[in-house]
Structures are given as C-alpha cells and as structure tokens.
C-alpha positions as CSV (number, residue, x, y, z in Angstrom):
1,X,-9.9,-23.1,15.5
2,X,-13.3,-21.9,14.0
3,X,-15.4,-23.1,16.8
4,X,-13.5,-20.8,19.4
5,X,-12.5,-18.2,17.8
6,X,-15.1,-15.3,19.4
7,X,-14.2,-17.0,22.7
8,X,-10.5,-16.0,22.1
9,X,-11.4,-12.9,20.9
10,X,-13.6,-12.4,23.9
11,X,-11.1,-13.6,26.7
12,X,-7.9,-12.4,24.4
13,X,-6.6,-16.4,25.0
14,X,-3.1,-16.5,23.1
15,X,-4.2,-20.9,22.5
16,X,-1.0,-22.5,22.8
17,X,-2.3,-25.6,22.7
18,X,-4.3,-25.3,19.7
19,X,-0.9,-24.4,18.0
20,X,0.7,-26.4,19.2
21,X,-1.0,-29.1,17.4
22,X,-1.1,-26.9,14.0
23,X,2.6,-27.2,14.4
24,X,2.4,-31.4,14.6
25,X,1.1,-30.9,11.4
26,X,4.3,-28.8,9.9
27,X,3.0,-25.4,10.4
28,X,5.1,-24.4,12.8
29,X,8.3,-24.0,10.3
30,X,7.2,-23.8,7.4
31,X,9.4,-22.4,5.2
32,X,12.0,-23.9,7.7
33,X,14.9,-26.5,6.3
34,X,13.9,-29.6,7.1
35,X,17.1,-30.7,9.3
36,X,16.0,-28.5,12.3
37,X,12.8,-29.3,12.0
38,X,10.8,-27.4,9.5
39,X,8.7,-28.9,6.8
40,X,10.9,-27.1,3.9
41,X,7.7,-25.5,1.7
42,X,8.0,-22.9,-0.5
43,X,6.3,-19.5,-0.2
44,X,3.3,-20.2,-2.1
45,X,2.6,-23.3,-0.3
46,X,2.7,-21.2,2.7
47,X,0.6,-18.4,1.8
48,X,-1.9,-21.2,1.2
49,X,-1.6,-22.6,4.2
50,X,-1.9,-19.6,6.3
51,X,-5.1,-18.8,3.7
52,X,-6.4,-21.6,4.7
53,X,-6.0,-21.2,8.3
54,X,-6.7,-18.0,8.6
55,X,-10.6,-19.0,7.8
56,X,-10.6,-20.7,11.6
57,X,-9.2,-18.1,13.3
58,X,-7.5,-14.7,12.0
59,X,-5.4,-13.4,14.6
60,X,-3.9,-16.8,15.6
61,X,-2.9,-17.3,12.2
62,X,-1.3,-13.8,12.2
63,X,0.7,-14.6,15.5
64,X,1.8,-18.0,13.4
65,X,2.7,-15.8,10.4
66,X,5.2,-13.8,12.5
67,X,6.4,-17.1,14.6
68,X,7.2,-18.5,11.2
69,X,9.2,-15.5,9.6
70,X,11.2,-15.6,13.4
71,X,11.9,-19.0,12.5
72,X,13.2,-18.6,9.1
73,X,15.2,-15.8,9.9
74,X,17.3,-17.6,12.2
75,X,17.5,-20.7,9.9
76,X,18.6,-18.7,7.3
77,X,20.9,-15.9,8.8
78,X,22.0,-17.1,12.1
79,X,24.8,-19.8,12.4
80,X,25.0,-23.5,12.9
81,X,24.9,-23.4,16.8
82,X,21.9,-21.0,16.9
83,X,19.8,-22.6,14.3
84,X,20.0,-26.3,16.5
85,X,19.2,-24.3,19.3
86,X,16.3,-22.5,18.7
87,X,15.1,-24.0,15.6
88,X,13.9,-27.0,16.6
89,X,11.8,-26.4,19.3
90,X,10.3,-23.4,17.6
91,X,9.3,-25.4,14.5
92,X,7.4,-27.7,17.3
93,X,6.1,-24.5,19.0
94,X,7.1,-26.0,22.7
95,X,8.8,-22.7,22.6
96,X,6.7,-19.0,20.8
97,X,8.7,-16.5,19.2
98,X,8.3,-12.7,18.6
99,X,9.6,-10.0,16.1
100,X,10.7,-7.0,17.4
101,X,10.8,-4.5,15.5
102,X,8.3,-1.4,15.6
103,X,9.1,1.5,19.1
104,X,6.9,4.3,20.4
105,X,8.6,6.4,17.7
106,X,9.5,4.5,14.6
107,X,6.9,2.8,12.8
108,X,6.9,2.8,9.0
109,X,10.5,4.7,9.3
110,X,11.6,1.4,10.7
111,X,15.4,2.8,10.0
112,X,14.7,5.2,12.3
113,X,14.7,2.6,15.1
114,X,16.5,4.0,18.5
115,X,16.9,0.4,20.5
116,X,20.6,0.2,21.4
117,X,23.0,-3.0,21.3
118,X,26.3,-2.6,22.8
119,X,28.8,-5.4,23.0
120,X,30.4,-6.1,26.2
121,X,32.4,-9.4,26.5
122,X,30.7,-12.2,24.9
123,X,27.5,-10.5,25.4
124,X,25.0,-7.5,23.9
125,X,23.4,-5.5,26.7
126,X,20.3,-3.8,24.9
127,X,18.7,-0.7,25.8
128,X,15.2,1.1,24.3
129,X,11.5,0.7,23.6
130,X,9.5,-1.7,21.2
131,X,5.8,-1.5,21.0
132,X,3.2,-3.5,19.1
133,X,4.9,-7.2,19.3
134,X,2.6,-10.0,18.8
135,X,2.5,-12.4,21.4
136,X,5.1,-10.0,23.5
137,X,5.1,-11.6,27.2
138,X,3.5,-15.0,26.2
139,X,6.5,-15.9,24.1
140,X,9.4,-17.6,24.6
141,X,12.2,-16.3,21.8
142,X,12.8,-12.6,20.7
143,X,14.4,-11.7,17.7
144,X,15.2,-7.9,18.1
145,X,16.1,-5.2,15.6
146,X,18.4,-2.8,16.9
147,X,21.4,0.0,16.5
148,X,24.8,-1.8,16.4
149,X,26.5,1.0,14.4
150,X,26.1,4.7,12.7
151,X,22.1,6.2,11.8
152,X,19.9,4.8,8.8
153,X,19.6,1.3,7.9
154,X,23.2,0.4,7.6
155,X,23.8,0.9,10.9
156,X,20.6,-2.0,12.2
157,X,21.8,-5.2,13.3
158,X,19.1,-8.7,14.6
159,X,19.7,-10.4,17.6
160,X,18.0,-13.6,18.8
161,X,17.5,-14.1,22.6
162,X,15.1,-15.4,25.2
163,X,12.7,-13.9,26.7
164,X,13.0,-10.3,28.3
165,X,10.8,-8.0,26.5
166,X,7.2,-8.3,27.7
167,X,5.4,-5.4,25.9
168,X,2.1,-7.3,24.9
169,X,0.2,-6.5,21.5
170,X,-2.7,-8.1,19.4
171,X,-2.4,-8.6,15.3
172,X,-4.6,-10.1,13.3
173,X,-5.4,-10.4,9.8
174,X,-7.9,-12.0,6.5
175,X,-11.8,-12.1,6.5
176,X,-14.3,-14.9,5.3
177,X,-17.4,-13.6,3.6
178,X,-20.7,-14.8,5.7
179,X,-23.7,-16.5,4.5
180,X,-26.6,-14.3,5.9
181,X,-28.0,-13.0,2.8
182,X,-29.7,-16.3,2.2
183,X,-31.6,-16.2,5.4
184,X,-32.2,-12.8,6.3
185,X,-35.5,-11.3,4.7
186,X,-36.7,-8.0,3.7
187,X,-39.9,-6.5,1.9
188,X,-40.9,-10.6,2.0
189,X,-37.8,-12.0,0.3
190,X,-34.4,-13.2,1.2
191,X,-31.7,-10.7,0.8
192,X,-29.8,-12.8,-1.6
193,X,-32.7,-12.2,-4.2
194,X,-32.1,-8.6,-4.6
195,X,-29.6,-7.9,-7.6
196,X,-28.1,-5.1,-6.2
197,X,-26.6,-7.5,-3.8
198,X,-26.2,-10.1,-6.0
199,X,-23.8,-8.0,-7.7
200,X,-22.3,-6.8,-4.8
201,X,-21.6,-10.1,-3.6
202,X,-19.8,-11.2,-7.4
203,X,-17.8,-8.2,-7.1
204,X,-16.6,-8.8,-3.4
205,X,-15.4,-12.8,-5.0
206,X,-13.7,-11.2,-8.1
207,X,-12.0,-8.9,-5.6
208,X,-11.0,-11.5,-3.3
209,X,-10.1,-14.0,-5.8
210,X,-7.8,-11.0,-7.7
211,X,-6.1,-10.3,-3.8
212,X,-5.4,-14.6,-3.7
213,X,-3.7,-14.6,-6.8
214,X,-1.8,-11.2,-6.4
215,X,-0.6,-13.2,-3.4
216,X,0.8,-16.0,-4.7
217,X,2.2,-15.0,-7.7
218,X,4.6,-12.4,-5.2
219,X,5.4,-15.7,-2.9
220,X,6.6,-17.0,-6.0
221,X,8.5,-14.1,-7.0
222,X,10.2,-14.0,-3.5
223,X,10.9,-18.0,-3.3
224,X,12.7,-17.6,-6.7
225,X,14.6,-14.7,-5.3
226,X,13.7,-12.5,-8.5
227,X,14.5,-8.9,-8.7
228,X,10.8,-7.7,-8.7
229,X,9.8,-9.7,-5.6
230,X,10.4,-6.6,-3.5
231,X,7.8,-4.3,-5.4
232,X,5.7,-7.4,-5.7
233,X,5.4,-8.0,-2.4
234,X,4.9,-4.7,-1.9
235,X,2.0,-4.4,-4.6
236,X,0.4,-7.7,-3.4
237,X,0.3,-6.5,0.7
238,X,-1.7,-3.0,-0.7
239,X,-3.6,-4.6,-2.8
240,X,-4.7,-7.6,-0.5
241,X,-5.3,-5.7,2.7
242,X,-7.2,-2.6,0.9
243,X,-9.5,-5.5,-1.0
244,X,-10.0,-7.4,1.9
245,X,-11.0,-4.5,4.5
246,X,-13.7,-3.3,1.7
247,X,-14.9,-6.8,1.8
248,X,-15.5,-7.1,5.2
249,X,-17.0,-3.9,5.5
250,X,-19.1,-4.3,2.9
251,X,-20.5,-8.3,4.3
252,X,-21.2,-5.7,7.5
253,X,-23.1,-3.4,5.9
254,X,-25.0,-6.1,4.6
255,X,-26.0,-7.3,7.5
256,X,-27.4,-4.1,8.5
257,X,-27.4,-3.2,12.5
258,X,-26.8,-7.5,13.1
259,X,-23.3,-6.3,12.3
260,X,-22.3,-4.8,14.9
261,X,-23.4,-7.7,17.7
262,X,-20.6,-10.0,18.7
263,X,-23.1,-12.7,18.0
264,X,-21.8,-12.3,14.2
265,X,-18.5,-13.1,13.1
266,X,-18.6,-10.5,10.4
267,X,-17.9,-7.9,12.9
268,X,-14.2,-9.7,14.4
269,X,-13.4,-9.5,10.8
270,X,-13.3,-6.4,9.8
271,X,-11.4,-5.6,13.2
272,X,-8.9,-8.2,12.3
273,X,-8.3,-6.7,8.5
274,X,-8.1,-3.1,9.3
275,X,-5.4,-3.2,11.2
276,X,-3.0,-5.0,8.4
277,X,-3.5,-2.1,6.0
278,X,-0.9,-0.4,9.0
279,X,1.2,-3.0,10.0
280,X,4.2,-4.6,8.8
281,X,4.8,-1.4,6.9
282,X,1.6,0.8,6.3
283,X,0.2,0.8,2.8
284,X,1.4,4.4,2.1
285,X,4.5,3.2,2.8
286,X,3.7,0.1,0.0
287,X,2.7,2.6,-2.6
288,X,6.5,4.5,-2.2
289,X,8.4,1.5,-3.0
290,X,5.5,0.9,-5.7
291,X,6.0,4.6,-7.2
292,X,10.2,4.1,-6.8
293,X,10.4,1.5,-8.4
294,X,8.1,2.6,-11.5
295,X,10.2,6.1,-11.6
296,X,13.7,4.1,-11.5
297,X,12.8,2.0,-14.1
C-alpha cells in the first residue's frame, strides 16, 4: 500500500483490489470465527496487524478497521442464516461493508440517534439520516443503528442489509514518523545533530511506544471480556489519538515549510490522525466514561 498511498489520497481511490488481496491473507475477518471464513485472532493480534498496516496506508486501514468490526458484529450477534450469508464473502472482501451509525444530529450522543425501523411483514422499512460512513456508496453491506423502540439507548436496535444508503465519507487514522532530519541541513549541519531535536525526536518514540502498549494491553482486556475493558478502551483511544496527533504535528514542524507540500508524507499524516481524536466517540466523550468510572468506584 505504501507506494500509492498520496496517489489515493490525491484521486480519493477506495483500492478494492489492493484489499482484496490484504483479505487473502486473513485480514479481512479478523477477529471473525474461523467456520465462515475469518482467521479467528484475538484483539491484540489484531491491533497489531492493523498497526502494522496502517504504516502503508492510514485511511485504507481505517476503512478495514470498520469492515472488520461489521464483520464481527454479525458473526457474533446475528443468527446462523445471516452469518453464512454475509460472513463469508465479507471476510474475502468480494463484498465491503459499512457501519452506520453517526446522523446530521447525533454524534457523540449516539443514543440520541433519530433513524427509524418499523416492522412491516417480514420486513423493516427504515427511515432517517446517517452521515460520516466510511466507504458509504462503494460498499456492499450496511449494518445500521436505528430506533426500534422508546428514546435512549434501550430503545436502539442493528440491522444488517445490502446496499441502500449511499452517503459517502473519508476516515483515516495512525502516523509514521519521517526520516528528514538526517538529510535536511541548517547553519551547515544536519538537523538530526541539534539536541533540541534529538530530544524531541526520543520523546515523540517514548510517546508512541506508551500509545502501542496502552493499546494492546485494552485489546487484551476486551478479548478476555474483563470488566475494566470498557474504561480501558476508553483510556487507550484518548490516549493513542491525542499522542499520535502531537506526533505528527510535531515531525511537521520539523520539517519546517517542506511540511506542508504534498510531496511529503508527513503532511497526509497529520490529516489522517486528527480526525480520530472525533470519531468513533470524541475524546471528551473518552474522558466521561474515564471520570465515571473513577467517581463510581
């Protein structure tokens, strides 16, 4: 993915093809149970893998994070029938899914949501508005939150369907931390002799490495189902995604004005990272269940 990622940035090109080959190697299920087709990892192998493939290209991997969590959430909560129909040829990627969830007016008050499902016969006709759905009217499978029942949370049921909501949106997510200090000059010597950015540059690892193992150790938490793996989850997404924006903004103010050209990765990055500090619930919204969970206790 590495080579092209600018390009599909440039061109917004959602690479099916490229994923489709990530997903001969397993990555397109994950987490999935092996007898539909999934490679049946745990959640620290998989935060791992998407690590590691987040490196070649950030959004794509992003898109791949939410087609997996479609995935498993119809493996694990939808019944036999549903799981060998869609499972399989998701975990292939022949078919793309997308999570529905976020409208024009509910975004970190998720139980706020206003999409409608009414049952008539032996079908659901839905009505309402979502916005910001990765890979909306490129994919295939769309696995909808909506109102079955009374207001709050309670009242929110997920349906599974094919495609008929084309809303578009771009995610993306991670940063890599670029090389140029060792060949950009200044006052007659390489950037990456001046201390200040020497210790710049040890910070920004600790800081990453700290956000890696924050990471894991709540994929852990949640594969063994513990009762903390909630507020872990929750500590580890603020935590990982304030770090890693910092990061990248500090690799582009190292580059100075080279920055801001497209010519320089460094730049894609930190457009891909800031964004995950609001999705997927925003991190104000991390530091409530953070502070409720401290104040129960």
């Amino acid at each position: 993915m590495a080579p092209y990622m600018a390009e599909w940035d440039e061109k917004e090109i959602f690479p099916v093809e490229t994923m489709r080959k990530a997903a001969q190697l397993g990555f397109g299920g994950i987490y999935v149970k092996p007898d539909v087709g999934g490679s049946g990892l745990s959640r620290l192998d998989t935060s791992i893998i998407f690590e590691a493939l987040s490196t070649g290209c950030t959004s794509t991997t992003a898109y791949m994070s939410i087609h997996n969590m479609c995935v498993w959430m119809i493996d694990t909560f939808g019944n036999e029938e549903q799981r060998r129909r869609f499972c399989p040829s998701l975990c292939s990627m022949e078919k793309f899914a997308s999570y529905c969830l976020t409208e024009p007016g509910s975004g970190s008050d998720a139980a706020s949501l206003l999409t409608s499902a009414h049952r008539k016969g032996d079908t659901y006709v839905l009505n309402g508005s979502k916005a910001f759905i990765s890979g909306g009217g490129d994919t295939d499978v769309y696995v909808v939150m909506c109102r079955t029942g009374g207001p709050g949370p309670k009242g929110i049921s997920c349906l599974v369907g094919w495609n008929s909501q084309p809303t578009r949106a771009v995610i993306l997510e991670d940063c890599v931390v670029p090389e140029h200090l060792t060949v950009r000059k200044q006052f007659g010597e390489p950037l990456a002799n001046n201390q200040y950015l020497q210790f710049r540059l040890a910070e920004m690892a600790t800081r990453l490495l700290a956000a890696r193992l924050m990471v894991r150790n709540a994929a852990r938490a949640l594969q063994e189902g513990r009762e903390d793996a909630a507020v872990l989850c929750s500590m580890a997404k603020l935590f990982a995604t304030d770090e890693c924006f910092g990061i990248c903004n500090q690799a582009l103010q190292m580059h100075g004005g080279y920055g801001y050209l497209k010519d320089y990765a460094v730049q894609q990055f930190v457009r891909d990272i800031r964004v995950h500090q609001i999705l997927e619930g925003t991190n104000e919204v991390m530091r409530m269940i953070v502070a409720r969970n401290l104040l129960q206790g």
